[in-house]
TORPA-562243 format. One line per 2 residues: their letters; for each residue x, y, z of N, C-alpha, C. Coordinates in pm, whole numbers. Example, Ala and Ser with C-alpha at 12.3 -4.5 7.8 and 13.67 -1.06 7.14 Angstrom:
2
as> 1319:-569:780:1230:-450:780:1320:-330:780; 1285:-225:708:1367:-106:714:1290:3:787
This chain:
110
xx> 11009:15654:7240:10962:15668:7377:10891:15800:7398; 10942:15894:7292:10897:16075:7351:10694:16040:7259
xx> 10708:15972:7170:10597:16030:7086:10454:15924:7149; 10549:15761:7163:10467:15647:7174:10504:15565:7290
xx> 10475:15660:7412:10496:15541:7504:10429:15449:7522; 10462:15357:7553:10441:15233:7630:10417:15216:7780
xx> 10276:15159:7798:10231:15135:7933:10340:15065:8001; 10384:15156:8118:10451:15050:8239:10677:15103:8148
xx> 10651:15160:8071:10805:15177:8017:10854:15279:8153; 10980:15299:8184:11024:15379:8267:11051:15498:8203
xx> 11009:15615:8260:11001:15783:8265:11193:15786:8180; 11166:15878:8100:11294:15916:8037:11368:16013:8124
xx> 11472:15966:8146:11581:16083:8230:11603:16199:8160; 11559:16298:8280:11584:16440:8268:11651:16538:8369
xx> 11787:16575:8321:11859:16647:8406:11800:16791:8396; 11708:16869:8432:11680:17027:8372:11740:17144:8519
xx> 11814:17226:8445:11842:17331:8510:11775:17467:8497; 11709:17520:8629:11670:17656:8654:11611:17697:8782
xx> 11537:17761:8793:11502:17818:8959:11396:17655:9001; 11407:17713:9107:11342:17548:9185:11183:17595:9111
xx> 11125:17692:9158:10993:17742:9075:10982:17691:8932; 11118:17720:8816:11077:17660:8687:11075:17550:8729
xx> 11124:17476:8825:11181:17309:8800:11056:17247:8828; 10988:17306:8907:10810:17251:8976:10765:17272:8878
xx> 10754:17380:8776:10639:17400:8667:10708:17317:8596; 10805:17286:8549:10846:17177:8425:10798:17035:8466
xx> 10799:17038:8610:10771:16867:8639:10602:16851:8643; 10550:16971:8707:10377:16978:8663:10384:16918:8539
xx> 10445:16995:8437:10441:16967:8296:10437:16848:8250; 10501:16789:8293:10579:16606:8296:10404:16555:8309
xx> 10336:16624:8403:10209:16518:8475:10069:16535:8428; 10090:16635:8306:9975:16638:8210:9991:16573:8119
xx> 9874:16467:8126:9872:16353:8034:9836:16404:7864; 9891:16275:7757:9910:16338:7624:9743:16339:7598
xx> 9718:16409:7550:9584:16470:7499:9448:16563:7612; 9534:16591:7739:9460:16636:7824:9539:16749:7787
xx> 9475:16909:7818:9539:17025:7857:9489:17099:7981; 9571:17189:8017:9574:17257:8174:9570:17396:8135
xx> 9529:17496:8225:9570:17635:8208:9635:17676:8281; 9674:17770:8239:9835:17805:8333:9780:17864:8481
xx> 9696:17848:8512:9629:17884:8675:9604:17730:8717; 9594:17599:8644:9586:17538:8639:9712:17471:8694
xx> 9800:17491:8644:9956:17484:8675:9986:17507:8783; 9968:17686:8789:10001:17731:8900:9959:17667:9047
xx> 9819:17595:9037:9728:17560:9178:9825:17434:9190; 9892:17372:9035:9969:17200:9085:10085:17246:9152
xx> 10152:17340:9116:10285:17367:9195:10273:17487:9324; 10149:17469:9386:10138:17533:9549:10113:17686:9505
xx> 10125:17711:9381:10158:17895:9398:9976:17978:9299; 9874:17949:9358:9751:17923:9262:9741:18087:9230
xx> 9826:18171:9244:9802:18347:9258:9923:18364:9103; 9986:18255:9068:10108:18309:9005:10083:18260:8868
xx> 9989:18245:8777:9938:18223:8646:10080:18268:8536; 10110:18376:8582:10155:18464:8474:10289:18428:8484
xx> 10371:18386:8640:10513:18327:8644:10543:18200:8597; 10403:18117:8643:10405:18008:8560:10425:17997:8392
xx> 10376:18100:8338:10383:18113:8201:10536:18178:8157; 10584:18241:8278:10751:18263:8222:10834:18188:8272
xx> 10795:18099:8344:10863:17939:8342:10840:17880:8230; 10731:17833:8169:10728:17784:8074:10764:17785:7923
xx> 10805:17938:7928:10857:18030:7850:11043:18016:7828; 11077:17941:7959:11240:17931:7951:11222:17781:7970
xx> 11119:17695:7934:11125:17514:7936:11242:17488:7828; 11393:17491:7836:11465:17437:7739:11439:17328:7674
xx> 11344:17249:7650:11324:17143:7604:11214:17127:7558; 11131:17195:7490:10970:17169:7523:10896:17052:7423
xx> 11018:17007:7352:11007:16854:7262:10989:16724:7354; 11028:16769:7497:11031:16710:7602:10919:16673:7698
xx> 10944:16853:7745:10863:16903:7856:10707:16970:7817; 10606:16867:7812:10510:16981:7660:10469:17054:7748
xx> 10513:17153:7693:10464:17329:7777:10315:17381:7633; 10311:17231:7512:10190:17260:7462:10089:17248:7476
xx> 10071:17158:7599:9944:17162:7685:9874:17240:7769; 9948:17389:7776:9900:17472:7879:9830:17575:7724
xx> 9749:17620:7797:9628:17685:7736:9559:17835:7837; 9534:17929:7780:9481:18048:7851:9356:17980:7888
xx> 9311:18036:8049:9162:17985:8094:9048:17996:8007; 9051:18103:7910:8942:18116:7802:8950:18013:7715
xx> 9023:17955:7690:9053:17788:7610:9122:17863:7449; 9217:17958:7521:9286:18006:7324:9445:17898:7393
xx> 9456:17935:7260:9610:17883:7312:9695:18007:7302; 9810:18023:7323:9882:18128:7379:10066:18092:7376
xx> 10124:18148:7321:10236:18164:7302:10262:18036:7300; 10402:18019:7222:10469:17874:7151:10564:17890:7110
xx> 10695:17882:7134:10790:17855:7057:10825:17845:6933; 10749:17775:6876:10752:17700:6713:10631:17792:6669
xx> 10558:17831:6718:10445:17915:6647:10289:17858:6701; 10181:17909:6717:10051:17867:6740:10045:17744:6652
xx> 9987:17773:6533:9972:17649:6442:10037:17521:6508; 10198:17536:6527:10257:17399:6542:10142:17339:6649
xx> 10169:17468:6792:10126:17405:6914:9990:17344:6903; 9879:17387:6805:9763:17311:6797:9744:17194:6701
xx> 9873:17209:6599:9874:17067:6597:9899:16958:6644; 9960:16978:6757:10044:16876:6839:9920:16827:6942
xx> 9841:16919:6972:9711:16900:7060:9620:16821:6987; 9619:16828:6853:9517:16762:6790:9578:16643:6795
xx> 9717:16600:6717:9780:16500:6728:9737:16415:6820; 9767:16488:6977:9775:16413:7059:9615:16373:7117
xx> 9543:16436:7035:9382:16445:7094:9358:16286:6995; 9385:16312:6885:9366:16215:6802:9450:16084:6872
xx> 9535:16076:6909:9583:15950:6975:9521:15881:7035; 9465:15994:7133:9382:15930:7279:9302:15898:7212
xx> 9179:15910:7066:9094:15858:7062:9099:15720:7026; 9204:15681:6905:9266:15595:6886:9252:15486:6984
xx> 9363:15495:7090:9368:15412:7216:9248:15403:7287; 9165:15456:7281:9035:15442:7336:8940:15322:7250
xx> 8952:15369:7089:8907:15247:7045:8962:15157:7058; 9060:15131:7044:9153:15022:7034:9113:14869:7118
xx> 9098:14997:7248:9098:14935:7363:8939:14895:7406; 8846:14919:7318:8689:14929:7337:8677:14757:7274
């Protein structure tokens, strides 16, 4: 369900604990689709606070889950990528991964 969803499957339950602020940036998170990315001002404008780039990024920074919650879709406005958990490398592979999917499903579906 986390890697290959399925059109129309129901959203996986997630109990996450932290400030109501992380809880908005983790659920932004939830609403960037797999192979699209956002910048963390990007973020910031989805969860009401468009001045707070940088809090957004230390929310994303305490995402306990980010196998979950992909906090690997957020990207600096200059288009680098920027801090990761697992390391840069992982996080741009996972972008390609997921870039490569969407193209996939695009043919698929052509």
């Amino acid at each position: 369900r986390i890697f290959e969803p399925k059109a129309g499957a129901p959203p996986l339950p997630l109990t996450l604990h932290g400030t109501n602020f992380q809880i908005r940036v983790w659920d932004a998170l939830l609403r960037i689709p797999p192979g699209a990315l956002a910048t963390y001002g990007d973020v910031a404008a989805a969860v009401g606070a468009p001045r707070a780039a940088r809090a957004v990024g230390a929310a994303i920074g305490r995402n306990p889950v980010s196998w979950l919650v992909p906090c690997h879709r957020v990207i600096l406005a200059n288009g680098y990528l920027h801090n990761y958990e697992w390391g840069l490398a992982r996080k741009a592979a996972l972008i390609g991964w997921e870039a490569a999917r969407g193209e996939e499903r695009r043919s698929a579906a052509a």
